[in-house]
C-alpha positions as CSV (number, residue, x, y, z in Angstrom):
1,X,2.0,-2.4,-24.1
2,X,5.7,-0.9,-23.3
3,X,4.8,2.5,-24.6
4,X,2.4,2.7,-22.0
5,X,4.8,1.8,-19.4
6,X,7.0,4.0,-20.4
7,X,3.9,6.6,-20.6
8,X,3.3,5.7,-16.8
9,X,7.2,6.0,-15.8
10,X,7.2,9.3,-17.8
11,X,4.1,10.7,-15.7
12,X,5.0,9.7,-12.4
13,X,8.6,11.4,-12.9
14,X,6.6,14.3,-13.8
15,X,4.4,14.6,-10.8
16,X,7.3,14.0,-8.6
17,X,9.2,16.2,-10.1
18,X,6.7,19.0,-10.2
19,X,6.5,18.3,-6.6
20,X,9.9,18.8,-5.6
21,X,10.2,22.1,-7.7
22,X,7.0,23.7,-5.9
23,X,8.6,22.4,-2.3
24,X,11.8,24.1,-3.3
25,X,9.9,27.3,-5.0
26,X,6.6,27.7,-4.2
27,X,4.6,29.7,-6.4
28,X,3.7,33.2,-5.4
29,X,0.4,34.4,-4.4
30,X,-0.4,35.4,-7.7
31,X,-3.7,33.8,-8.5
32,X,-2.7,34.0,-12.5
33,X,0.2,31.9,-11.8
34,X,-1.4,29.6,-9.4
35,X,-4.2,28.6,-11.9
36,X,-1.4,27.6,-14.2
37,X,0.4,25.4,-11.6
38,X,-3.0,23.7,-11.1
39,X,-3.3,23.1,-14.7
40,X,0.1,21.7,-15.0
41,X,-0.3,19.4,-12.2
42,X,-4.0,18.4,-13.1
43,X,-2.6,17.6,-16.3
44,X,0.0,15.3,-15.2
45,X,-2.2,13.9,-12.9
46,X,-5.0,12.9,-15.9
47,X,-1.7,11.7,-18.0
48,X,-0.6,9.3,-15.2
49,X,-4.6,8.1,-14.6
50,X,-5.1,7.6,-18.3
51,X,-1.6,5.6,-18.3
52,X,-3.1,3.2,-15.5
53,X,-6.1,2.7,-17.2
54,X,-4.4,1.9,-20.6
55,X,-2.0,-0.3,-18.8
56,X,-5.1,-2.0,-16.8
57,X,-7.3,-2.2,-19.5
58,X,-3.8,-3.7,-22.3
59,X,-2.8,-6.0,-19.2
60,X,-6.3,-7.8,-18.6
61,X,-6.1,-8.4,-22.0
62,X,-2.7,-10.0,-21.9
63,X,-3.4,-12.0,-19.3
64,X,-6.3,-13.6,-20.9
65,X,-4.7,-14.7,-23.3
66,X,-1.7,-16.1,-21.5
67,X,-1.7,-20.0,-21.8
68,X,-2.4,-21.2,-18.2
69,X,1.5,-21.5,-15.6
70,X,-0.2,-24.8,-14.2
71,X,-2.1,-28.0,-16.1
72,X,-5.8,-27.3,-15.8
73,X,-6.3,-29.9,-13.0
74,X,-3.8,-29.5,-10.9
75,X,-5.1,-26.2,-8.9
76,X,-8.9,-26.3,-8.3
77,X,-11.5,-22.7,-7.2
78,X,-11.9,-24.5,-3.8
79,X,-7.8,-24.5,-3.3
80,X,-8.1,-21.5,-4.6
81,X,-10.6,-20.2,-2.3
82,X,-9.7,-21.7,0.7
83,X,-5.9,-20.4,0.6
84,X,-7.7,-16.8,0.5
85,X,-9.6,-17.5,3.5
86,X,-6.6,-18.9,5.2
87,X,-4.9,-15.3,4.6
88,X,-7.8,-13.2,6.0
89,X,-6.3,-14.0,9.7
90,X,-3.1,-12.5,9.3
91,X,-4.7,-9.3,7.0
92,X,-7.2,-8.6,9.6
93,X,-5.1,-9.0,12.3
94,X,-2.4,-6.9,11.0
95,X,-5.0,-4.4,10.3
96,X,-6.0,-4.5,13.9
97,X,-1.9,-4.1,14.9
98,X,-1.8,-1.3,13.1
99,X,-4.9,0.5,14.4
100,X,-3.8,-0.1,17.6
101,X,0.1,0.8,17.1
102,X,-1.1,4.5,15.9
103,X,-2.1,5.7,19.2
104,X,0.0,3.6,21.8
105,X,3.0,4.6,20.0
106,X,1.8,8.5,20.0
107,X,0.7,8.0,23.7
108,X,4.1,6.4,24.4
109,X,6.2,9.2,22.8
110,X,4.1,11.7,24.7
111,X,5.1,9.7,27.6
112,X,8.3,9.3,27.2
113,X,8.8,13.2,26.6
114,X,7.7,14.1,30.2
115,X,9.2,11.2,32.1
116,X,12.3,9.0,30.4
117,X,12.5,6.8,32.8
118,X,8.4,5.0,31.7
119,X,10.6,3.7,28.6
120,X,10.5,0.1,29.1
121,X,6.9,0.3,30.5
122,X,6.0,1.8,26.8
123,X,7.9,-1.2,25.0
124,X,5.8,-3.6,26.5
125,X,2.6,-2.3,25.5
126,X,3.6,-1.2,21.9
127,X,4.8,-5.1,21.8
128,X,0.9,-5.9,23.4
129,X,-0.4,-4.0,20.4
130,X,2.4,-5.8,17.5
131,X,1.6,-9.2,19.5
132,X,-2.1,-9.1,17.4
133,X,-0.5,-9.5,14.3
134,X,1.9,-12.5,15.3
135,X,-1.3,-13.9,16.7
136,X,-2.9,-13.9,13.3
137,X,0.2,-14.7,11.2
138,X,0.0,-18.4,14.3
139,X,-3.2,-18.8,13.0
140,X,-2.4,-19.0,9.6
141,X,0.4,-21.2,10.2
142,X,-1.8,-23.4,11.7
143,X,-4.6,-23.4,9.2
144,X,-1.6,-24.1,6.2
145,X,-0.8,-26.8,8.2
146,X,-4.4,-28.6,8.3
147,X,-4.7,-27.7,4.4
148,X,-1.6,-29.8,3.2
């Protein structure tokens, strides 16, 4: 199990590294050389996915084994289920703040670029668009509170 961890750590600090070196010196236009960049980085990319996989497929295993944290009666599939439906507010709702952060916050810089004085004007509706995900995150609170 840790030699594919260490497979994994050893993979990713190849690809990163492989990155950094062809930001700093990109290869030339020579299409000889580029096929053998591609088959570098193709071949660290299939090391790091066969890493994941090995680790996925060790770790499942692991875990299945693994005597149970809690006493068998203690945590039931409805608990269970029902503290997942409680958290679907606040991930939808972030999802929605963040879908509608993306363009008010490119709309405000725009703004903001051709007339500094619309700054505060901005604030509030980039705090209209966050102000979704607080509602959500309320109605989670809420529902936690009704569970107990």
């Amino acid at each position: 199990m840790y030699w594919m961890i260490t497979l994994l750590g050893i993979s990713l600090l190849a690809l990163v590294a492989t990155g950094i070196y062809l930001e700093i010196h990109p290869p030339a236009p020579d299409p000889v050389r580029i096929r053998r960049w591609k088959k570098l980085v193709g071949g660290n990319l299939l090391l790091f996915m066969a890493a994941q996989v090995g680790l996925l497929a060790f770790g499942v295993q692991e875990a299945l084994a693994a005597q149970p944290a809690l006493p068998s009666g203690e945590v039931s599939i409805g608990f269970g289920l029902s503290l997942i439906g409680i958290g679907i507010p606040t991930a939808l709702a972030t999802i929605g703040a963040g879908i509608a952060v993306g363009p008010v916050g490119a709309a405000s810089l725009a703004v903001i670029s051709e007339k500094p004085e619309l700054f505060g004007r901005t604030l509030i509706y980039l705090g209209l668009a966050e102000g979704i995900a607080i509602y959500g995150l309320v109605v989670t609170i809420l529902m936690l509170g009704k569970l107990g």
